[in-house]
N, C-alpha and C positions, 0 to 999 in steps of 0.2 A: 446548492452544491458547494458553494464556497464555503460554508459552517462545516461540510461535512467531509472534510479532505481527513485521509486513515480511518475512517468507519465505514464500516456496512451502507451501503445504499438500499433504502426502502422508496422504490418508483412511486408503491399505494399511497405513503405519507409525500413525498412529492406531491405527487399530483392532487392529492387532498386538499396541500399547502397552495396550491397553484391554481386551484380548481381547475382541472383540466384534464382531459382522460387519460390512464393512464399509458396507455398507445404512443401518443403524443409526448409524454413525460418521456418515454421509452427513447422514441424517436430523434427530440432533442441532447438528449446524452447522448445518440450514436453521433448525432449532426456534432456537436460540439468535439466529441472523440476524432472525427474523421479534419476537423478542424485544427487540429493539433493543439486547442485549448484545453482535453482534459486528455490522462491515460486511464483505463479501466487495468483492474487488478483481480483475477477472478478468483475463487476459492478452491484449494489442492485440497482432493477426499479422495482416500481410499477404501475408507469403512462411512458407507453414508447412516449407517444407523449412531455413529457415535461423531459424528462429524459434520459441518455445516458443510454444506456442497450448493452450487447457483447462484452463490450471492457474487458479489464484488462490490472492491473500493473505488473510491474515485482520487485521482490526483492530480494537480494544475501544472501544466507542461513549465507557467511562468509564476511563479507565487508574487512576482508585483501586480498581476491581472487580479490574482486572486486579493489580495491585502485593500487592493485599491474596492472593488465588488463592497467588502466589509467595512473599508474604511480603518484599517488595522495596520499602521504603520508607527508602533511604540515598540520602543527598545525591547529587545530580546526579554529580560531582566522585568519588564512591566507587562507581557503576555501570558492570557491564559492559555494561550494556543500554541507556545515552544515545543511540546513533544509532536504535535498534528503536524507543525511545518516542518520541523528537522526531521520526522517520516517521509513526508511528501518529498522534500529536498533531495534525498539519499535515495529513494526511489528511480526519481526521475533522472536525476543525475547516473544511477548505474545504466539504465536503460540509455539514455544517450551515447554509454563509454559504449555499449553492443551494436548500438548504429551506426557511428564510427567506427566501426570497426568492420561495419558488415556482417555483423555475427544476427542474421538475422532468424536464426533458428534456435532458440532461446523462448521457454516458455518462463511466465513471470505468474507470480500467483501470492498467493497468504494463506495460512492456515486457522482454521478455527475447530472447538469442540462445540457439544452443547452445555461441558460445563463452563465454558468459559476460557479454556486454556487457547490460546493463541501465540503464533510468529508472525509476525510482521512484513515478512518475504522471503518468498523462497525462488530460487531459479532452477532451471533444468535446462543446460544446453543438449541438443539431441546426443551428442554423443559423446557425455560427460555424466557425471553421477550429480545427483542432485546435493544441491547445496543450500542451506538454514541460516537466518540472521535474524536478530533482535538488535532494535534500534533505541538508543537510550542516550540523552543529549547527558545526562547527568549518570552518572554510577558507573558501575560496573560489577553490579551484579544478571544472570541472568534469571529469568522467572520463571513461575512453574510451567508454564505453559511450554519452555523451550525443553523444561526434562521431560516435560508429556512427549512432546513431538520424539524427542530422541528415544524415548522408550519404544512411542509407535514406529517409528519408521528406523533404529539402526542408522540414525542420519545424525551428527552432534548440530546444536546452533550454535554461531558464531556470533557474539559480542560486537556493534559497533559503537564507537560512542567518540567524543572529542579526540580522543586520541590517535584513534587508528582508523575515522573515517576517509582522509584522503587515501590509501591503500586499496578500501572500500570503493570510493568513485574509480579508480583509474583500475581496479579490474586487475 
């Protein structure tokens, strides 16, 4: 799991890797979720024929559990894994400013195609309009996958990156 923080989760190849049934594979992600070690991110479809729908990411509530697991404690500058953590970071970081806050009616999701186009997160408070981000430690541009989304859904994504991520965390 710790390899696989902003990707898809496949339990088959889990528990493949694990040998262990997948049930159990199952099981312990919930155990771990309910442990406040990982958050689940699950995937937003509204057209399931052109959209992946069921899946979800994983992300580490603490990314020193996670670095420590890998053994990945090299400067920012020497990892190939700075976009996976500065996802994971901003994630879990938003979701914290909504618990703090009590905003517990807040759904949290990511988008995918099957061609490929993807966001990164998206949120929906109950009684708010849904809202679009793309997470980029470096740039500022956005990708195709955020014009896909705003074409499908009438919804723009929003850019975060060094700049305007703390705005981002404090919500």
């Amino acid at each position: 799991m710790a390899y696989q923080i902003g990707s898809e989760v496949n339990e088959n190849e889990l528990a493949k890797r694990l040998q262990i049934d997948k049930k159990t594979t199952a099981s312990y992600i919930d155990i771990l979720e309910k442990a406040f070690v990982l958050v689940r991110l699950s995937s937003y479809s509204k057209n399931l024929r052109r959209e992946i729908g069921g899946k979800y990411k994983v992300y580490f509530v603490d990314l020193g559990v996670r670095n420590a697991l890998i053994g990945g404690f090299n400067a920012p500058n020497l990892r190939n894994d700075l976009g996976a953590l500065w996802e994971n970071f901003l994630v879990v970081e938003r979701m914290k400013t909504h618990a703090n806050r009590n905003e517990a009616l807040v759904h949290y999701n990511f988008w995918r195609s099957y061609d490929g186009a993807e966001v990164d997160y998206i949120e929906k408070p109950v009684s708010e309009p849904l809202s679009a981000y793309e997470f980029k430690y470096q740039g500022d541009q956005l990708s195709r996958g955020a014009h896909s989304f705003t074409e499908a859904y009438a919804t723009p994504v929003k850019l975060i990156n060094l700049e305007n991520y703390l705005d981002f965390i404090a919500g």
